[in-house]
DRENDOKE-724623 format. One record per residue: z negated, y, x negated of N, C-alpha, C, O in turn. Coordinates in Angstrom, 1 decimal, decimal comma. Example, Ala and Ser with C-alpha at 12.3 -4.5 7.8 and 13.67 -1.06 7.14 Angstrom:
! DRENDOKE-724623
{{-7,8 -5,7 -13,2} {-7,8 -4,5 -12,3} {-7,8 -3,3 -13,2} {-8,5 -3,3 -14,2}} {{-7,1 -2,2 -12,8} {-7,1 -1,1 -13,7} {-7,9 0,0 -12,9} {-8,0 1,1 -13,4}} 
This chain:
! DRENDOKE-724623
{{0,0 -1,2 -0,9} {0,0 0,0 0,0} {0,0 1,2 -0,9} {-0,8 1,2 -1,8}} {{0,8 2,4 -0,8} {1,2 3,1 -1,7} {0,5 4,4 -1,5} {0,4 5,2 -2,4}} {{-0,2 4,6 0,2} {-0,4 5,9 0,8} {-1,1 5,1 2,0} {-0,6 4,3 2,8}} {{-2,2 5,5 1,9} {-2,7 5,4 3,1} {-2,5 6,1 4,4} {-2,6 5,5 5,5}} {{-2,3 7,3 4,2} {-2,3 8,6 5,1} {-1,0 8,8 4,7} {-0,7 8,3 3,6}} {{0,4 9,6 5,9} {0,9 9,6 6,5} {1,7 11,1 6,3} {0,9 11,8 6,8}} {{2,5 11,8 5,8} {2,9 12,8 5,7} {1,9 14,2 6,5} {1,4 15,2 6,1}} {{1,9 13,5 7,9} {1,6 14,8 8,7} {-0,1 14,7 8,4} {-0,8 15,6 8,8}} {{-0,4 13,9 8,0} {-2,1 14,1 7,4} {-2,2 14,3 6,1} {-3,4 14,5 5,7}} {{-1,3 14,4 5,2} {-0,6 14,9 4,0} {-1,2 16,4 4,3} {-2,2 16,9 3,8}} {{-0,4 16,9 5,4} {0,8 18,4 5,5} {-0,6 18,9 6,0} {-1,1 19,8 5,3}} {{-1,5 18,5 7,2} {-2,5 19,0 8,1} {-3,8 19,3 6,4} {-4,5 20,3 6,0}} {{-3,6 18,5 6,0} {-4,3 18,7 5,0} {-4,6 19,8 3,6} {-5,6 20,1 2,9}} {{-3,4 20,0 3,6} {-3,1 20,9 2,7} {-3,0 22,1 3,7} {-3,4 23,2 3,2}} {{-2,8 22,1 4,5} {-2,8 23,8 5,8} {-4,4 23,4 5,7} {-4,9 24,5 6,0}} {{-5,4 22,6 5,6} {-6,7 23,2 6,3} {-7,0 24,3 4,6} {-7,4 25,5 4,6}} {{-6,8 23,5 3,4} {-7,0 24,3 2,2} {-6,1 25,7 1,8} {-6,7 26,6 1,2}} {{-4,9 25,7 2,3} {-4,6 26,9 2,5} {-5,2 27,8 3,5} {-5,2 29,0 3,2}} {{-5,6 27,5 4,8} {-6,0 28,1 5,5} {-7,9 28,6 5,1} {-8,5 29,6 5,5}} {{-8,5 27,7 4,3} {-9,9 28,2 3,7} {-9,4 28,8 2,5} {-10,1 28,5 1,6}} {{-8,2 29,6 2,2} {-8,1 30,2 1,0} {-7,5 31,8 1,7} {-7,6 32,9 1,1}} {{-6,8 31,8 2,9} {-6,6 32,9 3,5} {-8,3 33,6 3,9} {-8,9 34,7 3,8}} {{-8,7 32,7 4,3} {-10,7 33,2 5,2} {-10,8 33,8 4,2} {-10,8 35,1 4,2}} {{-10,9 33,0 2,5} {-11,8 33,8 1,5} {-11,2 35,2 1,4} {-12,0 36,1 1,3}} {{-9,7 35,4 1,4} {-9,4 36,3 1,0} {-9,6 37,6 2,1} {-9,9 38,8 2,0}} {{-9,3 36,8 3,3} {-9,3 37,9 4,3} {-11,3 38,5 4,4} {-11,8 39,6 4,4}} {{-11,8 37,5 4,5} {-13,6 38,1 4,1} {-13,7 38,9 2,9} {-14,6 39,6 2,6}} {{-12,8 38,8 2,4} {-13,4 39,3 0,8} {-12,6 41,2 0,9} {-12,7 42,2 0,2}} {{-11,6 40,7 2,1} {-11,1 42,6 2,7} {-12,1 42,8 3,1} {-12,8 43,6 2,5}} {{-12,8 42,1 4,4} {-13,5 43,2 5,6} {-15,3 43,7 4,6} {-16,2 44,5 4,8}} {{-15,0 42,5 3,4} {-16,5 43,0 2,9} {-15,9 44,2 1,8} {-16,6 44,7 0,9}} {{-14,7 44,5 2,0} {-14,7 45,8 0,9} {-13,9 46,7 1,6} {-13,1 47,3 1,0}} {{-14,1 46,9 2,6} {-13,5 48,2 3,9} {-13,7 49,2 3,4} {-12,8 50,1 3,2}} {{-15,0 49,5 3,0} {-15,9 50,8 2,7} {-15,6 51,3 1,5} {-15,9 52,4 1,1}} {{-14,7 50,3 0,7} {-14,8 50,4 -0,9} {-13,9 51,2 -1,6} {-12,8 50,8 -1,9}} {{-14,3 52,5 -2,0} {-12,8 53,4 -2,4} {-12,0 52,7 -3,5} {-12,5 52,3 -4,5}} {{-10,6 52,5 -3,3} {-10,2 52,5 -4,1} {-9,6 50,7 -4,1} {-8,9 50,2 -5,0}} {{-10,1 50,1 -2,6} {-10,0 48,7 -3,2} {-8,5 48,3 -2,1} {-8,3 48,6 -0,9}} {{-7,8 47,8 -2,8} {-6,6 47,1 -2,3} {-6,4 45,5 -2,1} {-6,5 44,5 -2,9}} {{-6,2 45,7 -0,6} {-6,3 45,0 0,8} {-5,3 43,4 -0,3} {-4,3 43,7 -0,9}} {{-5,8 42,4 -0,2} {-5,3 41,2 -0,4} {-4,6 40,5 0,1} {-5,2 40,0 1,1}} {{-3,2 39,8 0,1} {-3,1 39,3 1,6} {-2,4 37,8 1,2} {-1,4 38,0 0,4}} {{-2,5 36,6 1,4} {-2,1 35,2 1,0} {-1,2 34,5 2,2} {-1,7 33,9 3,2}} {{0,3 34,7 1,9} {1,5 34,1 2,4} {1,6 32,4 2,2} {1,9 32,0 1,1}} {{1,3 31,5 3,0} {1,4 30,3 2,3} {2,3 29,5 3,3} {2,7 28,4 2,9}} {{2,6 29,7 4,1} {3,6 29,1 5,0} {4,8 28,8 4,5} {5,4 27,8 5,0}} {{5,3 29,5 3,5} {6,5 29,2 3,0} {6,6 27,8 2,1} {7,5 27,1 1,9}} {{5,0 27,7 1,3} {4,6 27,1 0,4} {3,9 25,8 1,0} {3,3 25,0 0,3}} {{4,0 25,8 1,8} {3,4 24,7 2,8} {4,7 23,2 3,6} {4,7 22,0 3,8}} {{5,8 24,9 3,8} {7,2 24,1 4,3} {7,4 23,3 3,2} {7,1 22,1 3,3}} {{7,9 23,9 1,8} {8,5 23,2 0,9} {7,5 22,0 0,8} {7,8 20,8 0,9}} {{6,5 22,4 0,7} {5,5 21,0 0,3} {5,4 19,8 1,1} {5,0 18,7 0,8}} {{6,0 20,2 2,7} {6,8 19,3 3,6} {7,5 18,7 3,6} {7,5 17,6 4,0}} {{8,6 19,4 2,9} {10,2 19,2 2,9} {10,6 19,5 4,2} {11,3 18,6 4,7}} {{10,2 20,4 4,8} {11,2 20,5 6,2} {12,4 20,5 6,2} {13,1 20,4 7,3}} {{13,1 20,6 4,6} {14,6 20,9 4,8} {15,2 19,6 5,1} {16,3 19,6 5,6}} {{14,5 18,5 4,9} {15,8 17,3 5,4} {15,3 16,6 3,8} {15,5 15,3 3,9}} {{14,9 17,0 2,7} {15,1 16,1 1,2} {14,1 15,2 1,1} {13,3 15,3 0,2}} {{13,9 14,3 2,0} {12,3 13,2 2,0} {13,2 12,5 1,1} {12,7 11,9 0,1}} {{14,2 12,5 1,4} {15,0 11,1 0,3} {14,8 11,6 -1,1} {14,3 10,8 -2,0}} {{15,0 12,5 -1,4} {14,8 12,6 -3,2} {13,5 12,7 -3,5} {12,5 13,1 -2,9}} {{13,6 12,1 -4,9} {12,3 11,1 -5,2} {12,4 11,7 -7,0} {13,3 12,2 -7,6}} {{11,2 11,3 -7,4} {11,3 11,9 -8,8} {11,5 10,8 -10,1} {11,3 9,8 -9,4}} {{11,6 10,5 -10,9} {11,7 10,1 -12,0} {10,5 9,7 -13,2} {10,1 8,7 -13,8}} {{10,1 10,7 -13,3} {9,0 11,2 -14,4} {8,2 11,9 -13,5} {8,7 12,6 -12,6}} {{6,8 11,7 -13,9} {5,7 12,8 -13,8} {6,0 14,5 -14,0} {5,6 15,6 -13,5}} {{6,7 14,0 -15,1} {6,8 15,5 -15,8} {8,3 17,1 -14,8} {8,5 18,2 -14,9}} {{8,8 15,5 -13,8} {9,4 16,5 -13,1} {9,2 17,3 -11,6} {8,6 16,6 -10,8}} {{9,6 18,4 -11,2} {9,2 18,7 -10,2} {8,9 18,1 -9,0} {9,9 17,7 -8,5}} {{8,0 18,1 -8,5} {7,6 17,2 -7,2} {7,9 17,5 -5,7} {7,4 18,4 -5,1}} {{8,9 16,6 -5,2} {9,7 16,6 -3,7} {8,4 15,8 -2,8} {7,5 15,1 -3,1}} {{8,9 16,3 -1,7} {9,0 15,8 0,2} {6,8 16,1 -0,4} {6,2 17,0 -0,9}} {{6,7 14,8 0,1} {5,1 14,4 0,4} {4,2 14,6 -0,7} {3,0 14,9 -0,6}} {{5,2 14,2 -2,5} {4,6 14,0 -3,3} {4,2 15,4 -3,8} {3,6 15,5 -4,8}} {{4,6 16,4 -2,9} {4,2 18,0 -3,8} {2,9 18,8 -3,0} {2,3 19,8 -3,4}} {{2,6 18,0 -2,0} {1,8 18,9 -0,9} {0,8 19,2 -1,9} {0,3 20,3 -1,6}} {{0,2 18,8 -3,0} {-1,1 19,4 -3,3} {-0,5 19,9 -4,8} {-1,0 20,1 -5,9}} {{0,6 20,0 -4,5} {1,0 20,4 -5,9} {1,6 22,0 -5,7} {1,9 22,6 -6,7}} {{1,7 22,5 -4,7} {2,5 23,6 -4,2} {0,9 24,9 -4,3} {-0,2 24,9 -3,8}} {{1,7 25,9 -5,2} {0,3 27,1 -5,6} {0,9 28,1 -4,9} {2,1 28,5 -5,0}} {{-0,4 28,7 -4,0} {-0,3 29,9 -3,0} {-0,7 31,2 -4,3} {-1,5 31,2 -5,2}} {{0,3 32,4 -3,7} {-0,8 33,6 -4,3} {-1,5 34,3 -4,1} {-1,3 34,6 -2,9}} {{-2,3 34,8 -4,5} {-2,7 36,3 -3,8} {-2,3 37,3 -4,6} {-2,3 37,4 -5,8}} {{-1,9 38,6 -3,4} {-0,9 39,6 -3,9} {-2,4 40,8 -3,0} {-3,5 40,7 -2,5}} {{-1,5 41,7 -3,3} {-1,8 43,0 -3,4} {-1,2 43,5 -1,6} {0,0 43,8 -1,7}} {{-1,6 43,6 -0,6} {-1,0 43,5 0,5} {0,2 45,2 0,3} {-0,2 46,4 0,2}} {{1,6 44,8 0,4} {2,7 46,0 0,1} {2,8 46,7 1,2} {3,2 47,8 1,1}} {{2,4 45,9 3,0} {2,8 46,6 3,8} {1,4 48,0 4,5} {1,5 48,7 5,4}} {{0,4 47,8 3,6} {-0,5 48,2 3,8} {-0,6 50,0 4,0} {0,3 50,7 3,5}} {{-1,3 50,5 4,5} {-1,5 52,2 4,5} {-2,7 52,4 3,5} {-3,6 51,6 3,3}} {{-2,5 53,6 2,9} {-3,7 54,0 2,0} {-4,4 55,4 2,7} {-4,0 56,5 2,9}} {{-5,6 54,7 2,9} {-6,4 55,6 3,6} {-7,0 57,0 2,5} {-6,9 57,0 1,2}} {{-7,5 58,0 3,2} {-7,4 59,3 1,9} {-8,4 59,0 0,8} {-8,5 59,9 -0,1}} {{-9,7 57,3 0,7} {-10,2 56,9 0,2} {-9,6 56,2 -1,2} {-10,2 55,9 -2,2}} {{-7,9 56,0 -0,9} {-7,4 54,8 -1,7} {-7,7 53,5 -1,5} {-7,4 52,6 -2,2}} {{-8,1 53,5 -0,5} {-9,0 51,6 0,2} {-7,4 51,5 1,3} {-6,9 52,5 1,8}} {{-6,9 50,4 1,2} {-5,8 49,8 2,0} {-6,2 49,1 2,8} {-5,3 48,4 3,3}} {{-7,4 49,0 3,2} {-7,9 47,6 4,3} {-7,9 48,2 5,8} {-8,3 49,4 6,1}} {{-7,3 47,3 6,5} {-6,9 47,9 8,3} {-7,9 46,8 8,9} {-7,6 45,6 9,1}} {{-9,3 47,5 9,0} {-9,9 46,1 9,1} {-10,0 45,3 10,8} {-10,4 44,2 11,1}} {{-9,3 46,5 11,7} {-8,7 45,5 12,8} {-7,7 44,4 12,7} {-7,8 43,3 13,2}} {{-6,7 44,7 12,0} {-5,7 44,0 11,4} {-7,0 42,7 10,3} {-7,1 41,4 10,4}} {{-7,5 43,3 9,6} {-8,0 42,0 9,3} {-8,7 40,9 9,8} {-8,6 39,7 9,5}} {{-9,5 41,7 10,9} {-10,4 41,1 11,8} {-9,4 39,8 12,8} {-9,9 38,7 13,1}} {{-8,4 40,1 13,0} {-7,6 39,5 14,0} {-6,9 38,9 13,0} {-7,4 37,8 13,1}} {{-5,9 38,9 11,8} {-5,9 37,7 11,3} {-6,8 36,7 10,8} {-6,4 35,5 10,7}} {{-8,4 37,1 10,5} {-9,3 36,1 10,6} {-9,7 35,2 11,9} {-10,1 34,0 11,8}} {{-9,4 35,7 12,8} {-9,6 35,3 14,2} {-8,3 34,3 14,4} {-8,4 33,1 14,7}} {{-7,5 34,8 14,2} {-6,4 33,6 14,2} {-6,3 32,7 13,2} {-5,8 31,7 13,7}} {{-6,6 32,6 11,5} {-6,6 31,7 10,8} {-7,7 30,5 11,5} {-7,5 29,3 11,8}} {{-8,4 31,1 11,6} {-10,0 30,6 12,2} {-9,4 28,9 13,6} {-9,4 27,7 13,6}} {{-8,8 30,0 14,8} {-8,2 28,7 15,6} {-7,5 27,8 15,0} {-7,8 26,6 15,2}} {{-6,1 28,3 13,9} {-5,1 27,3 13,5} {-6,1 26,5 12,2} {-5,7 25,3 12,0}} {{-6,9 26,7 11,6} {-8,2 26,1 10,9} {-8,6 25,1 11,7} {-8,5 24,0 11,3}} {{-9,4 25,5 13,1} {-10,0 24,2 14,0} {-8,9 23,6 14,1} {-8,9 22,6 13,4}} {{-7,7 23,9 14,9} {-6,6 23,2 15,6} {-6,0 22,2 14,3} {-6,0 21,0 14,6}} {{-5,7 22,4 13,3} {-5,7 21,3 11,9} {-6,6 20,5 11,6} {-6,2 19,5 11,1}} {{-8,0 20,7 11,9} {-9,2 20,1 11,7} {-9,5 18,6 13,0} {-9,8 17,4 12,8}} {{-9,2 19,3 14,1} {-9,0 18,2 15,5} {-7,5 17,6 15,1} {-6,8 17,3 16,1}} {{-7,2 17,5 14,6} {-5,6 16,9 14,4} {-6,0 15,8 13,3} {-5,3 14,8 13,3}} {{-6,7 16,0 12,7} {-7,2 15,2 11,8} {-8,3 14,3 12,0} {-8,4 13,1 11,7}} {{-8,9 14,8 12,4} {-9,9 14,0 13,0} {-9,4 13,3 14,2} {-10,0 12,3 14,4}} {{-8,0 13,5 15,4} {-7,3 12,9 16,2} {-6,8 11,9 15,5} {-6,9 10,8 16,2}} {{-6,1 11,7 13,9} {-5,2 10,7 13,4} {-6,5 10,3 12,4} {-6,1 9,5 11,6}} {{-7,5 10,4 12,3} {-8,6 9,5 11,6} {-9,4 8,5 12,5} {-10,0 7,5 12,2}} {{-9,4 9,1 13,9} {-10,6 8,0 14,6} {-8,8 7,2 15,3} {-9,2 6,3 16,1}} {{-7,9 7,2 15,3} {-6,7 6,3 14,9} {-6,5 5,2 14,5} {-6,1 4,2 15,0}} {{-6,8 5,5 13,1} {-7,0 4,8 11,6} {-8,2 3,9 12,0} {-8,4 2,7 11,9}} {{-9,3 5,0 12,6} {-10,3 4,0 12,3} {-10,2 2,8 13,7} {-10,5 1,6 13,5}} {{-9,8 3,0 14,4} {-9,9 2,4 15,9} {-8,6 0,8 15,3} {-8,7 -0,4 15,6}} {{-7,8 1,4 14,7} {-7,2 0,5 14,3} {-7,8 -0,5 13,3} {-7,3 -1,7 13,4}} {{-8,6 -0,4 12,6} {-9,4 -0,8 12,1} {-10,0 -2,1 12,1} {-10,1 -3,1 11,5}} {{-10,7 -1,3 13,3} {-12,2 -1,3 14,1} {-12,0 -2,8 15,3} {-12,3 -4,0 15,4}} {{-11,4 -1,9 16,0} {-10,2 -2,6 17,0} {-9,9 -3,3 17,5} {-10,2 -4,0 18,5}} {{-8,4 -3,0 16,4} {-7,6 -3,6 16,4} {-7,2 -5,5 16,5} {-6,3 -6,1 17,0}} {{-8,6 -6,0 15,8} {-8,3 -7,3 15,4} {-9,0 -7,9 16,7} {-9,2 -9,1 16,4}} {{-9,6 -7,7 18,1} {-10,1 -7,8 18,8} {-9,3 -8,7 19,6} {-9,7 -9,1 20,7}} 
């Protein structure tokens, strides 16, 4: 058995760790609102999530060596998110860039798609386990 777990518990998996790396960043705005001078953070990982997918159709290519870039399932924990300097941001007459309604509300939304990944997992673990458990009954 090569893999226990299953692409989409692969994929759910690596979104719950991107998703606890947007919270840090997005908490680490609203605790520096006040802060002159501090520029607003912001961590795009959706795109970095796809590829780590392979949504495009490439599950068939497969790698060779360790030493080469990693396709489909084999990259999900291998794909690095950044943190940037938020560009679409306003600079308040402080020099602080944080819109902390705007942050407040993408915290509020990472927060659901965080649970909603978390019950999805826990949906395809008590699965696993039932099959298990179960199954031989």
């Amino acid at each position: 058995m090569k893999n226990l777990f299953d692409t989409t518990t692969n994929a759910l998996g690596a979104s719950l760790n991107y998703r606890l790396l947007r919270h840090n960043v997005t908490s680490s705005n609203v605790a520096n609102a006040e802060t002159p001078g501090y520029k607003a953070k912001v961590v795009e990982f959706e795109d970095a999530l796809a590829r780590a997918v392979d949504l495009d159709g490439m599950n068939g290519l497969t790698t060779s060596s360790p030493d080469h870039f990693a396709m489909g399932t084999a990259s999900l924990g291998r794909e690095r998110v950044t943190v940037e300097d938020n560009p679409e941001a306003d600079v308040n007459p402080d020099k602080n860039t944080v819109d902390l309604d705007k942050e407040m509300s993408l915290m509020s939304e990472n927060s659901v798609l965080y649970k909603a990944a978390l019950a999805l997992i826990n949906k395809k673990l008590a699965m696993l386990k039932y099959g298990i458990t179960e199954g031989g009954k």
